[in-house]
C-alpha positions as CSV (number, residue, x, y, z in Angstrom):
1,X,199.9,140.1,121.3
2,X,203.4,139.5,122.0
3,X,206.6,141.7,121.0
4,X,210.0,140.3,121.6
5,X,213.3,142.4,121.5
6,X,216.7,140.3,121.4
7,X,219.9,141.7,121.3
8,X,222.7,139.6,122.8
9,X,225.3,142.7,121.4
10,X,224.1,144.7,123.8
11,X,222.6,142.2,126.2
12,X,218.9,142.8,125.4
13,X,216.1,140.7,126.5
14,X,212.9,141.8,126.9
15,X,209.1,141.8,126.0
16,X,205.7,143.1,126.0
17,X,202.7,141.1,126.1
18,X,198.3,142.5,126.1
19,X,195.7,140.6,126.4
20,X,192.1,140.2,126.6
21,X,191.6,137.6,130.0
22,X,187.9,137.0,131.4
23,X,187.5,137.7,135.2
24,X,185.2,136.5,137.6
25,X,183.9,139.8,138.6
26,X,183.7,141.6,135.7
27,X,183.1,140.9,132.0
28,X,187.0,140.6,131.5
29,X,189.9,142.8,132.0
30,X,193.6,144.0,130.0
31,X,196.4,141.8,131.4
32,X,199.7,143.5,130.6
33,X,203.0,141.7,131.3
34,X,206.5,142.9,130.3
35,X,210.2,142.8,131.7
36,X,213.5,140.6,130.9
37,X,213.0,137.5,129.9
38,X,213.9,134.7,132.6
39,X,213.9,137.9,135.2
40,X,211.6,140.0,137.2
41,X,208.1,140.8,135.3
42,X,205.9,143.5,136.0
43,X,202.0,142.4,135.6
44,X,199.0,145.2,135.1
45,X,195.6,143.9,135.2
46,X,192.9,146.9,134.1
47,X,189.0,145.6,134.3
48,X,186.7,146.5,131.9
49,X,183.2,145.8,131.7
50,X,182.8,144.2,127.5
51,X,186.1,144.1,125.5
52,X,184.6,146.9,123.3
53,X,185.0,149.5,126.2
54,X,188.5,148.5,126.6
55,X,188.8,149.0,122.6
56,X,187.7,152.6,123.3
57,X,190.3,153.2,126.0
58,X,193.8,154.6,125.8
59,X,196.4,152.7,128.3
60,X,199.2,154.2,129.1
């Protein structure tokens, strides 16, 4: 899922992404990217061991 926020008025660029990604470890894990687009981006990976227990989990 992506969500985009553009607002040139007040020079606003920015977005959020969450996905499901499969890892090598474990059965996959909650890749979480956001920041300004075209600048720094902050990455959070969370592993999980099935997608359903990730479903069941609140991230904050």
């Amino acid at each position: 899922m992506l969500l985009d926020r553009d607002d040139p008025a007040q020079n606003q660029h920015r977005f959020y992404e969450i996905r499901w990604q499969a890892t090598l470890l474990d059965a996959g894990a909650v890749v979480r990217t956001w920041g300004r687009k075209g600048g720094l981006q902050r990455l959070q990976v969370t592993p999980f061991d099935t997608l359903e227990a990730a479903g069941r989990t609140e991230l904050v």
